[in-house]
FIVEXZA-426711 format. One line per field, with one value per atom (N, C-alpha, C): x, y, z; atom name; residue in three letters. Coordinates in pm, 1 decimal. Example, Ala and Ser with C-alpha at 12.3 -4.5 7.8 and 13.67 -1.06 7.14 Angstrom:
BEGIN
px = (1319.0,1230.0,1320.0,1285.0,1367.0,1290.0)
py = (-569.0,-450.0,-330.0,-225.0,-106.0,3.0)
pz = (780.0,780.0,780.0,708.0,714.0,787.0)
atomo = (N,CA,C,N,CA,C)
residuo = (ALA,ALA,ALA,SER,SER,SER)
***
This chain:
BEGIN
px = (21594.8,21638.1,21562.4,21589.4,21556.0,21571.1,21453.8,21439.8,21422.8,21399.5,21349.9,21158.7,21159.6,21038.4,20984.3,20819.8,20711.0,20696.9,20686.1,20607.1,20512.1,20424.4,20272.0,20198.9,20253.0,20137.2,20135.9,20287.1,20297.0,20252.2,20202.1,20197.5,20031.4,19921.8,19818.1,19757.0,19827.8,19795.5,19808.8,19881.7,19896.9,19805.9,19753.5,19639.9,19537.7,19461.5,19373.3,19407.5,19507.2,19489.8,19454.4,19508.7,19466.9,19317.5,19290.2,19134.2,19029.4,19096.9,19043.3,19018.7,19133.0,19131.9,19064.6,19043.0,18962.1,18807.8,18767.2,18654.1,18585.3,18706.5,18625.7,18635.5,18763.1,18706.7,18586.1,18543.2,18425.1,18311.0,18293.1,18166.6,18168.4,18332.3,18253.5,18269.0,18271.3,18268.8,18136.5,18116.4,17949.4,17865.3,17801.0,17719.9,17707.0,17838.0,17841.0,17774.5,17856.4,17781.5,17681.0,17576.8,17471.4,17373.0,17441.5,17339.9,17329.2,17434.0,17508.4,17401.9,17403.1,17300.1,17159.3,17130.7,16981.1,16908.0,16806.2,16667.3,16693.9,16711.3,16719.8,16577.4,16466.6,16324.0,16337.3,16419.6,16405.3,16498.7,16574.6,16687.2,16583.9,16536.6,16467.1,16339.1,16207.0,16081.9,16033.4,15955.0,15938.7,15777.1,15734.1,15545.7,15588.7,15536.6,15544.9,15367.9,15369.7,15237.5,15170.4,15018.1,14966.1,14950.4,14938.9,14914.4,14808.4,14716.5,14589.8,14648.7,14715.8,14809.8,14884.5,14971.3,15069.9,15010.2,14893.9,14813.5,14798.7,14721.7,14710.5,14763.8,14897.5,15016.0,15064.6,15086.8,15180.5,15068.3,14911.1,14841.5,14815.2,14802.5,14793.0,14906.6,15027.2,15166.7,15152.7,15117.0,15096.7,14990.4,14889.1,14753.9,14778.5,14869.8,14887.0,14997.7,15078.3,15153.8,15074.1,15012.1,14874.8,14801.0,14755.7,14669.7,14708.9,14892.2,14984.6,14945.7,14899.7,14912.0,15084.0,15179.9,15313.9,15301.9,15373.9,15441.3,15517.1,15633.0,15740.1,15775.1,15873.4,15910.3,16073.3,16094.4,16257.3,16320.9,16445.9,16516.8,16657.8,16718.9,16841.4,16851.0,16906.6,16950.0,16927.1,16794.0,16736.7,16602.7,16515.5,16405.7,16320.5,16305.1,16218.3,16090.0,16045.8,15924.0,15912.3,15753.5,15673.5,15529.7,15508.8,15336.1,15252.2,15172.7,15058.2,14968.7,14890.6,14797.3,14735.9,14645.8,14551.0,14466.2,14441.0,14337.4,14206.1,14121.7,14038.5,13951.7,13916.0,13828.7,13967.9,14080.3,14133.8,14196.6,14160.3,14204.2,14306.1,14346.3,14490.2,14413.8,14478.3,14470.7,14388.5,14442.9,14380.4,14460.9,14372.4,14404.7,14588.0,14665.6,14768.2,14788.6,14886.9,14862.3,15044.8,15066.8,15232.1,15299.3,15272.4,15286.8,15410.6,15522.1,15634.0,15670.0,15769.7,15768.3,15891.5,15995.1,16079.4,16156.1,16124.1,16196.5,16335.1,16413.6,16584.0,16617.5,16646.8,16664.6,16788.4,16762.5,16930.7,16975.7,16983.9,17057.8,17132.8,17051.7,17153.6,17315.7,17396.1,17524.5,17549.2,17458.3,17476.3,17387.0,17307.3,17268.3,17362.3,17363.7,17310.8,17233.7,17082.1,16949.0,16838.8,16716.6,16633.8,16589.3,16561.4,16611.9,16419.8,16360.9,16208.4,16186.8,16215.6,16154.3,16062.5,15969.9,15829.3,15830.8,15797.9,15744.6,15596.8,15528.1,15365.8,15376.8,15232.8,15247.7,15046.4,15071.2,14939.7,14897.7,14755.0,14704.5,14778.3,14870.9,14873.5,14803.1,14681.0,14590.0,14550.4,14606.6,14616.9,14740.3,14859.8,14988.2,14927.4,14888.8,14838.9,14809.0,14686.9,14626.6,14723.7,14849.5,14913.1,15020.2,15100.7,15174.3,15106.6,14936.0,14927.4,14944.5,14906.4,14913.2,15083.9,15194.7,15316.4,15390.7,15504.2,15616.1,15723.8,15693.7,15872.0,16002.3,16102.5,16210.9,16342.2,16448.2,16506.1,16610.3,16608.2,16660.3,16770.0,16762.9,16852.2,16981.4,17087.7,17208.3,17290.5,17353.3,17416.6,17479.8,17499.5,17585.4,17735.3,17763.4,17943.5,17934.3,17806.0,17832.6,17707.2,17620.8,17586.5,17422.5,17317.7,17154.9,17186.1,17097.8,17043.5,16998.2,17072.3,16981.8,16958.6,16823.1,16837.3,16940.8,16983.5,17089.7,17034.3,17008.8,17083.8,16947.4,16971.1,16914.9,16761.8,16689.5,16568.6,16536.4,16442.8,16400.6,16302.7,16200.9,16070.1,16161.2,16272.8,16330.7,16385.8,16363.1,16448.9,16593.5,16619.4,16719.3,16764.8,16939.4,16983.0,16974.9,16964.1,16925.2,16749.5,16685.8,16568.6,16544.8,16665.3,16634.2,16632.9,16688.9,16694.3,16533.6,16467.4,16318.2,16221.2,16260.5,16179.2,16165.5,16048.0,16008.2,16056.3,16131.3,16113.6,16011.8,15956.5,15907.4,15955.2,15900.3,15926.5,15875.8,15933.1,15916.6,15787.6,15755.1,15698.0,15537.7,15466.7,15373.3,15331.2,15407.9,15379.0,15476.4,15574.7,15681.9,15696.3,15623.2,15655.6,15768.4,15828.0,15999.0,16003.9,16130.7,16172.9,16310.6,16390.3,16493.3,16453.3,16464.7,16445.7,16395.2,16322.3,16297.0,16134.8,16052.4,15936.3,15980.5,16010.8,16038.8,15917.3,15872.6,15755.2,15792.4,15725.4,15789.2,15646.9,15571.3,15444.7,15411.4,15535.7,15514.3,15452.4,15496.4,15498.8,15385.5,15396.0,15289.5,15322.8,15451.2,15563.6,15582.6,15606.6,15636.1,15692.3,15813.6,15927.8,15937.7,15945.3,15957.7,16055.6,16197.2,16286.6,16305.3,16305.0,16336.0,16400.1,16460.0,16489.8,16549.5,16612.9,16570.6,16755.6,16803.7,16929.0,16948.5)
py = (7632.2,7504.6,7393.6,7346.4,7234.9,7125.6,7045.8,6913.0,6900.5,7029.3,7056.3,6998.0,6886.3,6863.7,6963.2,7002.6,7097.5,7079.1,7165.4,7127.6,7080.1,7037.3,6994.3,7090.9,7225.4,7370.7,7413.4,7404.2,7440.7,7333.1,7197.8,7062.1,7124.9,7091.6,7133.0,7269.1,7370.2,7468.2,7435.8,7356.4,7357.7,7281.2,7189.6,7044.4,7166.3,7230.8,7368.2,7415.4,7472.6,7582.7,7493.6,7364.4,7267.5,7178.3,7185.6,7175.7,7299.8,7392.9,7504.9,7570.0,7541.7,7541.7,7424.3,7306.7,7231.2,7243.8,7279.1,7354.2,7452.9,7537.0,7670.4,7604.8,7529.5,7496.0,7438.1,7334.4,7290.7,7350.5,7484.5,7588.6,7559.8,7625.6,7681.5,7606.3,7466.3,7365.9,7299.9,7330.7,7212.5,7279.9,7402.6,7486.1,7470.1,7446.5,7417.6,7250.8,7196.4,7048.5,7022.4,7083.4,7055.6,7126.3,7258.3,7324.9,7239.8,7159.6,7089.0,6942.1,6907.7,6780.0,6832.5,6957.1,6966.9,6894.4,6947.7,6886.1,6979.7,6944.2,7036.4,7095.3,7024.7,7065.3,7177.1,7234.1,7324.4,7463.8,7419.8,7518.9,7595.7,7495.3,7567.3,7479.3,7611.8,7525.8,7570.6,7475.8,7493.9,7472.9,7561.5,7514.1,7394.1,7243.9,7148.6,7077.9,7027.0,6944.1,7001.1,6934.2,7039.6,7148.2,7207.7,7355.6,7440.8,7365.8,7421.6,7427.3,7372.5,7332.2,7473.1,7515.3,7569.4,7726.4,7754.8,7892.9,7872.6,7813.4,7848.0,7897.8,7864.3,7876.5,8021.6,8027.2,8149.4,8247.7,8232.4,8365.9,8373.7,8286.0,8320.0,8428.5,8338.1,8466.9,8613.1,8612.8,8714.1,8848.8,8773.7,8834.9,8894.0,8795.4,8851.7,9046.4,9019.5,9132.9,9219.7,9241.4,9289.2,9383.7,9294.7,9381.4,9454.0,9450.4,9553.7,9687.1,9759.1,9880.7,9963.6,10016.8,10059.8,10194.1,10131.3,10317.1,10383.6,10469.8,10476.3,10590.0,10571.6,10621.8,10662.7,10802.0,10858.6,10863.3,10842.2,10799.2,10857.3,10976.8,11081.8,11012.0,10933.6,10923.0,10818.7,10734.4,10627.9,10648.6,10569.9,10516.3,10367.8,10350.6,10234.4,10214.0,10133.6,10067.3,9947.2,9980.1,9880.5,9871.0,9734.9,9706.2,9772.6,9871.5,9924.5,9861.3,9805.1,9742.4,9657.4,9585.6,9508.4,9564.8,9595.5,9624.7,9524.6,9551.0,9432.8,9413.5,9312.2,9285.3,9307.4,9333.9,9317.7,9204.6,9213.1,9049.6,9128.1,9006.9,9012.5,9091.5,9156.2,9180.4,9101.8,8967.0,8866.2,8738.5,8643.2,8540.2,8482.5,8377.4,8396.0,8196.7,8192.0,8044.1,8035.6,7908.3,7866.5,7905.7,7900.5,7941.2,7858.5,7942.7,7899.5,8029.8,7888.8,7959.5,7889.4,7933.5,7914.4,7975.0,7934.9,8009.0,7912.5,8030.9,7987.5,8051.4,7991.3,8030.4,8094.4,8153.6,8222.8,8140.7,8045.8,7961.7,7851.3,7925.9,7760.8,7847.5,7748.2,7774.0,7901.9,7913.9,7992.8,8151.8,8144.8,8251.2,8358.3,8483.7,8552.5,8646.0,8568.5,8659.6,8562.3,8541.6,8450.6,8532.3,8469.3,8465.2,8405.9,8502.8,8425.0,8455.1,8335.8,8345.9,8297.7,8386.8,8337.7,8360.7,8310.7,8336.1,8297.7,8377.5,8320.6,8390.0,8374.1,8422.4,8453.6,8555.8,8642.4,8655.8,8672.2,8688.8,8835.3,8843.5,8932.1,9082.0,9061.9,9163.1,9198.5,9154.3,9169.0,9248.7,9293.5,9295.0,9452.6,9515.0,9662.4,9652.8,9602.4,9560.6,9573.6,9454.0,9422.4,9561.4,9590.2,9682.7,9817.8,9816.8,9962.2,9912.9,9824.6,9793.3,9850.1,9855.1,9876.1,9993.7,10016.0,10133.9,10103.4,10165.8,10158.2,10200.8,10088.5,10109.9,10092.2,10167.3,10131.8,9976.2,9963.3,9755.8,9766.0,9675.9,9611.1,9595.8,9615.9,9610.9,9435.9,9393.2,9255.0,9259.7,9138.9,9108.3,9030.4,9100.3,9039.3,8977.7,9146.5,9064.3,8977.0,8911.5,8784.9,8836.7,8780.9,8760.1,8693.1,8717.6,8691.9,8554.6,8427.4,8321.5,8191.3,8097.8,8046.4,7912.5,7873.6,7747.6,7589.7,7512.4,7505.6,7581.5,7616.4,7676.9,7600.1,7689.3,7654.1,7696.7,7608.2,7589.1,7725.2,7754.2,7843.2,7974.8,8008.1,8151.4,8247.4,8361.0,8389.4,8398.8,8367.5,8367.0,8481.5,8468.5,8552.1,8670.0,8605.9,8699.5,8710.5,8661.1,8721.7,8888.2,8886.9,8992.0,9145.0,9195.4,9296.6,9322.5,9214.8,9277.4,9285.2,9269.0,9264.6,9487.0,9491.7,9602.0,9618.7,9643.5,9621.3,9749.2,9679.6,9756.9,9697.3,9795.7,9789.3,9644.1,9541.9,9433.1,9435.1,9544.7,9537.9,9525.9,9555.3,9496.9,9338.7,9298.1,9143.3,9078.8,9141.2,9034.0,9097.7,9187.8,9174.9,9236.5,9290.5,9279.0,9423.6,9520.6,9625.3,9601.6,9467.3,9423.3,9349.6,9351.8,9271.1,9405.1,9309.2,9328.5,9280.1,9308.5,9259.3,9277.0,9208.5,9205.7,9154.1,9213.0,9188.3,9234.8,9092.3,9065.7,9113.1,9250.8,9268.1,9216.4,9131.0,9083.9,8896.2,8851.3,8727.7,8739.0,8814.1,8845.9,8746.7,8676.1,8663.8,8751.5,8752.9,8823.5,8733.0,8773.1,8755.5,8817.0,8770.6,8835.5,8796.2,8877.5,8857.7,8929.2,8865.2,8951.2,8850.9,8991.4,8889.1,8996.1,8946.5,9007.5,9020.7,9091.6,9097.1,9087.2)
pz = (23184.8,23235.6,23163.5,23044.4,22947.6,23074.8,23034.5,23134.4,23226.9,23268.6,23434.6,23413.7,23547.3,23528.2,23632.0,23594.9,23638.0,23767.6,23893.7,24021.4,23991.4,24088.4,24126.6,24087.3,24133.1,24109.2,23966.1,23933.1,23778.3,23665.3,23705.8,23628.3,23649.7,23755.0,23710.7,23706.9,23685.6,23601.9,23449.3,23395.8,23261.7,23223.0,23275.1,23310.9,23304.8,23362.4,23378.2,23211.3,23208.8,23070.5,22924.2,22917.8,22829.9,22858.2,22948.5,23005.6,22909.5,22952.6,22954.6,22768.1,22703.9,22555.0,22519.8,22539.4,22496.0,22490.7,22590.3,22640.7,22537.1,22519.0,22410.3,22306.1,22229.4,22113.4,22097.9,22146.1,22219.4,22197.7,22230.0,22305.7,22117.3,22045.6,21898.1,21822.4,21824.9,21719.4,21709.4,21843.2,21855.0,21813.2,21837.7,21747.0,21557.3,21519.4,21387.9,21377.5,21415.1,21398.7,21429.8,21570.8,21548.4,21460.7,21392.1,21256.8,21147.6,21148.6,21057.6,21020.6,21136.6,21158.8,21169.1,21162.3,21169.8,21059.0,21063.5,20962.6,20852.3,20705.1,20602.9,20576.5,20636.0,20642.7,20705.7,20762.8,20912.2,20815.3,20760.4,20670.1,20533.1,20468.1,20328.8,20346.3,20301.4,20336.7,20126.2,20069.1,19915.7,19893.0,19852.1,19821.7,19683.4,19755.6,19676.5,19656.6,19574.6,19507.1,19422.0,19402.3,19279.0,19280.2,19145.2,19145.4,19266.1,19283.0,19348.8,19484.1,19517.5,19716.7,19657.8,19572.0,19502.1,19566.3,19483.3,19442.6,19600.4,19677.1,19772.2,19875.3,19893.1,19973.9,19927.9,19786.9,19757.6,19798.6,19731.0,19759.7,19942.6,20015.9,20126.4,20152.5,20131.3,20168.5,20112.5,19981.3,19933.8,20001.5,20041.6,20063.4,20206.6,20279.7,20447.2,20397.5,20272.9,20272.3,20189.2,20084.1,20009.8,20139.2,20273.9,20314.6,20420.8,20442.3,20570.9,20494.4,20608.8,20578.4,20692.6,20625.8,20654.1,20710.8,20844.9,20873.0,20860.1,20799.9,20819.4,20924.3,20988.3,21126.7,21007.0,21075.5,21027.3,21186.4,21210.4,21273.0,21247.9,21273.0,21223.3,21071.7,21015.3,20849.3,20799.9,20877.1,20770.9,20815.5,20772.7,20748.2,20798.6,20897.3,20975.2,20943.9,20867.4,20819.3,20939.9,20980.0,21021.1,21023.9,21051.2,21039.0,21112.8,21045.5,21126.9,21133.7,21036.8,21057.2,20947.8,20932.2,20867.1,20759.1,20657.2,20611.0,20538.1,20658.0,20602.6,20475.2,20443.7,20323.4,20193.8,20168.6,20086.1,20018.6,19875.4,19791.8,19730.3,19631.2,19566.6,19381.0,19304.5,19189.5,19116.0,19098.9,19008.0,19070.0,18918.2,18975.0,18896.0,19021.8,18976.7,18921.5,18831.2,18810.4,18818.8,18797.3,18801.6,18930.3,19001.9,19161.4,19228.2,19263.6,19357.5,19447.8,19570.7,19706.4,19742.6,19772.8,19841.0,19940.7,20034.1,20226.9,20240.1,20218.3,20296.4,20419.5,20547.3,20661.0,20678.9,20703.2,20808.4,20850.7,20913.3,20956.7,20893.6,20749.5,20604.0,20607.9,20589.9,20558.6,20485.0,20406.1,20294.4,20246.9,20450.3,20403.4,20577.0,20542.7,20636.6,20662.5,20614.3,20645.5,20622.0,20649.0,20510.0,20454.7,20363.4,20194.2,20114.9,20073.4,20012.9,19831.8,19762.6,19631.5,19597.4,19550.1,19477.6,19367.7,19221.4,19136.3,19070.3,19007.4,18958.2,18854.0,18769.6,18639.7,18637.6,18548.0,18609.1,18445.4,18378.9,18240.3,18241.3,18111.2,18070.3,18032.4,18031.3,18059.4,18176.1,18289.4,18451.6,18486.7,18375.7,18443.5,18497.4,18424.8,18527.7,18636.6,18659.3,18795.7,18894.4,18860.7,18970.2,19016.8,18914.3,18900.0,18949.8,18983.6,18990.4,19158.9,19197.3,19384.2,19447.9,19294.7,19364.9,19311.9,19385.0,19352.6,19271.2,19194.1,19097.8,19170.7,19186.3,19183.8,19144.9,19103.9,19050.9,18986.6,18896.8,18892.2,18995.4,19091.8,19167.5,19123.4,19194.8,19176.5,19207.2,19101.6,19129.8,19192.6,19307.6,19418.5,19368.2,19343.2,19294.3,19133.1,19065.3,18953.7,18880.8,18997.0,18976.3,19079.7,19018.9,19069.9,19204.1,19279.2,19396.9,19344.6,19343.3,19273.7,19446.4,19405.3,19504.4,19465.5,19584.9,19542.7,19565.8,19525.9,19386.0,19301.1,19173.3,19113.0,19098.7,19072.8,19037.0,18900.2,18836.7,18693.1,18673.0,18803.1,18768.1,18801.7,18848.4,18892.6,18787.9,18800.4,18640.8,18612.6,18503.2,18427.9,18431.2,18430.5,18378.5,18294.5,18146.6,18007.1,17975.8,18142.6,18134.4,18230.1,18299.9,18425.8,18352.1,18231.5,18152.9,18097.7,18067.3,18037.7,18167.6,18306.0,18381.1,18429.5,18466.2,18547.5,18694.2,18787.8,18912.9,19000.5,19121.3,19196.0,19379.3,19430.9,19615.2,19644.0,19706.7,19749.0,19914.8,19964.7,20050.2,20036.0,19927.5,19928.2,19889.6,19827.2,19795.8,19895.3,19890.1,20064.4,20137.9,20201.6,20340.6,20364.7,20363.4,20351.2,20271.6,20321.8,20281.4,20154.5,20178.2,20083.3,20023.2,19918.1,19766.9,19652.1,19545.8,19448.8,19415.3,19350.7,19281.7,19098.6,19036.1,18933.6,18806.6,18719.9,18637.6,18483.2,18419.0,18244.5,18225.8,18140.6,18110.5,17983.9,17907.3,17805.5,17848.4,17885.9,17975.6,18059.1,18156.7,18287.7,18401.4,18346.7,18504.7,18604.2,18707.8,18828.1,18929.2,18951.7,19069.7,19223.2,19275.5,19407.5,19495.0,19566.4,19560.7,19731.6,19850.3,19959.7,20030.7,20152.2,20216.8,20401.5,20471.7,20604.3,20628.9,20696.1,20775.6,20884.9)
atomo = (N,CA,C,N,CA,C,N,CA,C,N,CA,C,N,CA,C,N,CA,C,N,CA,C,N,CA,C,N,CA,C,N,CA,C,N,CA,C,N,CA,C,N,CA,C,N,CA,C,N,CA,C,N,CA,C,N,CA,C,N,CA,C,N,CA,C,N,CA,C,N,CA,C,N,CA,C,N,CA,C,N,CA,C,N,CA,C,N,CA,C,N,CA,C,N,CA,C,N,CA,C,N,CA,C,N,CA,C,N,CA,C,N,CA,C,N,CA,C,N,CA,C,N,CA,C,N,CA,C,N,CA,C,N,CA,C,N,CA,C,N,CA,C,N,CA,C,N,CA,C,N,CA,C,N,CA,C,N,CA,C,N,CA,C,N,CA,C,N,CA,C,N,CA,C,N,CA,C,N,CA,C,N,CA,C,N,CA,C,N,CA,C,N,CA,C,N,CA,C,N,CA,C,N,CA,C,N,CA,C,N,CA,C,N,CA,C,N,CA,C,N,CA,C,N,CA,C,N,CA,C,N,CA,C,N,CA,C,N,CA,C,N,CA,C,N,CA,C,N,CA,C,N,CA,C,N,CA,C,N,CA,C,N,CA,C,N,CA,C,N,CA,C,N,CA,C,N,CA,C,N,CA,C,N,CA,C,N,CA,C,N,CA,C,N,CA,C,N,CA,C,N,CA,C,N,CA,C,N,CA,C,N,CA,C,N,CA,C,N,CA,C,N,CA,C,N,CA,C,N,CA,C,N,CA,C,N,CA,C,N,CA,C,N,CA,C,N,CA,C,N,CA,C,N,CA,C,N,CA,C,N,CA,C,N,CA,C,N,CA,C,N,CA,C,N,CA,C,N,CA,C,N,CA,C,N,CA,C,N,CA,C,N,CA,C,N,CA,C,N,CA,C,N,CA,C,N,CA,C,N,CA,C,N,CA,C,N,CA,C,N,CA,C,N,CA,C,N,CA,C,N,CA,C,N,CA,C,N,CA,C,N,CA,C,N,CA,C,N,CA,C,N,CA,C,N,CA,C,N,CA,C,N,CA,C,N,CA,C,N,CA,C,N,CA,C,N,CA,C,N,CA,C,N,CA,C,N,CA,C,N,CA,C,N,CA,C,N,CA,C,N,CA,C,N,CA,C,N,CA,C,N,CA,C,N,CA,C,N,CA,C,N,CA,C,N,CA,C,N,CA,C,N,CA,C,N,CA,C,N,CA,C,N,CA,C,N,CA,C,N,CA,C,N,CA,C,N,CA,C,N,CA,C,N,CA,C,N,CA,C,N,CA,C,N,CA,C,N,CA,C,N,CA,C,N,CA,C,N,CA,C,N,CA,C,N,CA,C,N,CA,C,N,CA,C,N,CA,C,N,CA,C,N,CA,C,N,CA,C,N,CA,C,N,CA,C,N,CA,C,N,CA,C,N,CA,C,N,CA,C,N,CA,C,N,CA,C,N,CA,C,N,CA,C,N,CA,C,N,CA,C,N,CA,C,N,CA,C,N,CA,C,N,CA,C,N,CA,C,N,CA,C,N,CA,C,N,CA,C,N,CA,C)
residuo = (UNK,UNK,UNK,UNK,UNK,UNK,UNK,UNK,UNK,UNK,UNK,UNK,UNK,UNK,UNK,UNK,UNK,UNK,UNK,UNK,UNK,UNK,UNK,UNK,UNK,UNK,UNK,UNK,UNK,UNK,UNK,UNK,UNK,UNK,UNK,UNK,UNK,UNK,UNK,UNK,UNK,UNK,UNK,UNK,UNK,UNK,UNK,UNK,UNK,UNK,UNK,UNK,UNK,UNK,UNK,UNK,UNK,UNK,UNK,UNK,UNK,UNK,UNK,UNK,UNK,UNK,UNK,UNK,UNK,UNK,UNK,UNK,UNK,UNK,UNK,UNK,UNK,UNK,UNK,UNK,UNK,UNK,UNK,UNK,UNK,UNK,UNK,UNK,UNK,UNK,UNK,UNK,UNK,UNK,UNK,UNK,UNK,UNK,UNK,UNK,UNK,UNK,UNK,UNK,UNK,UNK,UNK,UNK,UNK,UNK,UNK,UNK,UNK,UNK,UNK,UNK,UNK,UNK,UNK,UNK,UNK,UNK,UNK,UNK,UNK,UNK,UNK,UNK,UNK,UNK,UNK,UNK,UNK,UNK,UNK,UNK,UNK,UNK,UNK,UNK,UNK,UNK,UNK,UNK,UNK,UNK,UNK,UNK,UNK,UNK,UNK,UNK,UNK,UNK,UNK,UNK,UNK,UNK,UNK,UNK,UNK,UNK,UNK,UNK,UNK,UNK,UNK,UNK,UNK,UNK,UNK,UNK,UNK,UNK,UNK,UNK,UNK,UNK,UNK,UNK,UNK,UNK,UNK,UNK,UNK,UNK,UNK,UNK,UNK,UNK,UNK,UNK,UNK,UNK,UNK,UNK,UNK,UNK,UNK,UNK,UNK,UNK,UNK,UNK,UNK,UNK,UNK,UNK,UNK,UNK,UNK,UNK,UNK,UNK,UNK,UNK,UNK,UNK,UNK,UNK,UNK,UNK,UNK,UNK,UNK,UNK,UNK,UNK,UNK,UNK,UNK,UNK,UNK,UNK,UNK,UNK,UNK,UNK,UNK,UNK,UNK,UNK,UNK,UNK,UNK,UNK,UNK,UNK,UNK,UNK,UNK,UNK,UNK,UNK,UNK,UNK,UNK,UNK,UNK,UNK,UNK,UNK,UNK,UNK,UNK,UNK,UNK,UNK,UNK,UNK,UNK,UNK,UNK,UNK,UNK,UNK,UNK,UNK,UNK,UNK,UNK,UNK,UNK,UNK,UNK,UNK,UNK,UNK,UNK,UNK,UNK,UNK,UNK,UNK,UNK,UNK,UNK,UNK,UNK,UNK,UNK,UNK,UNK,UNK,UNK,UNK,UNK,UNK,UNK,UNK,UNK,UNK,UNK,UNK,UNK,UNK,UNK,UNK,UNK,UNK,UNK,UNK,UNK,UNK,UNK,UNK,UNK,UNK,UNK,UNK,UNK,UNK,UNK,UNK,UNK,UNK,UNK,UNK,UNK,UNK,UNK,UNK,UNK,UNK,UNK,UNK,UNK,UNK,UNK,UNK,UNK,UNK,UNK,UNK,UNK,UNK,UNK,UNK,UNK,UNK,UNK,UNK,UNK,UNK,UNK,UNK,UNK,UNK,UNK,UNK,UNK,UNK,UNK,UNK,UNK,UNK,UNK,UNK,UNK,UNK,UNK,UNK,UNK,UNK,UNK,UNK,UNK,UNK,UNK,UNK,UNK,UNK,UNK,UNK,UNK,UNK,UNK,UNK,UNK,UNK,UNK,UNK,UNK,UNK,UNK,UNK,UNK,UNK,UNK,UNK,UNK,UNK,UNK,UNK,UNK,UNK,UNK,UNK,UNK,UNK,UNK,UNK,UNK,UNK,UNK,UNK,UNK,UNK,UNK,UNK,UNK,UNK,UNK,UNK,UNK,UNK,UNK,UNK,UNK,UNK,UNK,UNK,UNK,UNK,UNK,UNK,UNK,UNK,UNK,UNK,UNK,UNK,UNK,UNK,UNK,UNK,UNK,UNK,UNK,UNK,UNK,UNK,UNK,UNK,UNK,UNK,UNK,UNK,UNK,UNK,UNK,UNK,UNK,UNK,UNK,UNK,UNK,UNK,UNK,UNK,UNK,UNK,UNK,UNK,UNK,UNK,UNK,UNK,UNK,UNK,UNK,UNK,UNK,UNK,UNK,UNK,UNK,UNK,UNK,UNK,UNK,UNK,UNK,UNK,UNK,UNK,UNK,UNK,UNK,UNK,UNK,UNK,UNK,UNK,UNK,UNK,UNK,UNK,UNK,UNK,UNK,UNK,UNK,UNK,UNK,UNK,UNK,UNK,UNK,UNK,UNK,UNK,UNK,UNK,UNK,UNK,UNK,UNK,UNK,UNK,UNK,UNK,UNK,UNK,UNK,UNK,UNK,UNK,UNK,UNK,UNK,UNK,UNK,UNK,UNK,UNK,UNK,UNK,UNK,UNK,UNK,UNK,UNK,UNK,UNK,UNK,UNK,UNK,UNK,UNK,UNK,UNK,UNK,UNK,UNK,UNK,UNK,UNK,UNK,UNK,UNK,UNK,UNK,UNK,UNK,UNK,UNK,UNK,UNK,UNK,UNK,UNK,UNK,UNK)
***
């Protein structure tokens, strides 16, 4: 019956169900806009100023993962790593110079996990040292192709047609972190560090 106008009962029920869809879009639009409007301070944090602020920041991070000692727990068909404990009195290899740090949050548009790149650069006659603290593993596999790069790109991160001469090893002693990469040029005495969380 075209043109039949609505009862009272049937007019605000429909008043209710359009209430009611407005509402949810609502619940999931506002969540975006207020991630949206956050603090980009709050999204990606970067070790900025002089070198000496620089070294300090990265080796602190470094030194807190340097001195985890790991448990691994098996679990039917994987493997659960966690922090046992502290080992005290332990320092880092050597000393590191050219020092970067960059933390991307899970919560940037663009990640879903955070996301930590460091790079430093260590005397070449140190690259043992460092390399004996870690595990070889096999080079990392590209994600569609293409490096784990941070966005927008950074100048100190490696390159492309540099990632073929790097060494990789287990990311859990220098990050903390079971995903990533530790990547090391023993010609250079660069070292990359590449993790990140799910």
């Amino acid at each position: 019956m075209k043109g039949k106008r609505l009862n009272k009962g049937q007019e605000i029920k429909s008043q209710m169900i359009q209430a009611m869809f407005k509402f949810m879009v609502a619940l999931t639009i506002i969540p975006w806009i207020l991630a949206g409007c956050g603090n980009p301070v709050d999204l990606e944090k970067e070790a900025t100023g002089a070198e000496e602020q620089r070294v300090a920041t990265v080796e602190e991070y470094l030194l807190k993962n340097v001195a985890t000692v790991w448990h691994a727990e098996t679990n039917n068909y994987s493997v659960i790593w966690s922090r046992a404990a502290q080992k005290p009195g332990v320092t880092l290899p050597g000393k590191i110079a050219d020092p970067h740090f960059l933390y991307v949050s899970a919560n940037s548009f663009r990640n879903d996990g955070d996301q930590y790149y460091v790079s430093f650069r260590v005397p070449v006659a140190d690259v043992d040292k460092w390399t004996a603290i870690l595990e070889p593993i096999k080079p990392p596999q590209r994600y569609n192709g293409e490096l784990m790069l941070p966005m927008p790109p950074r100048a100190w991160w490696v390159k492309d047609e540099h990632f073929s001469r790097l060494a990789f090893y287990d990311p859990r002693t220098l990050a903390g972190l079971v995903n990533g990469w530790v990547g090391v040029d023993r010609e250079t005495g660069e070292i990359f560090v590449y993790s990140f969380t799910m």
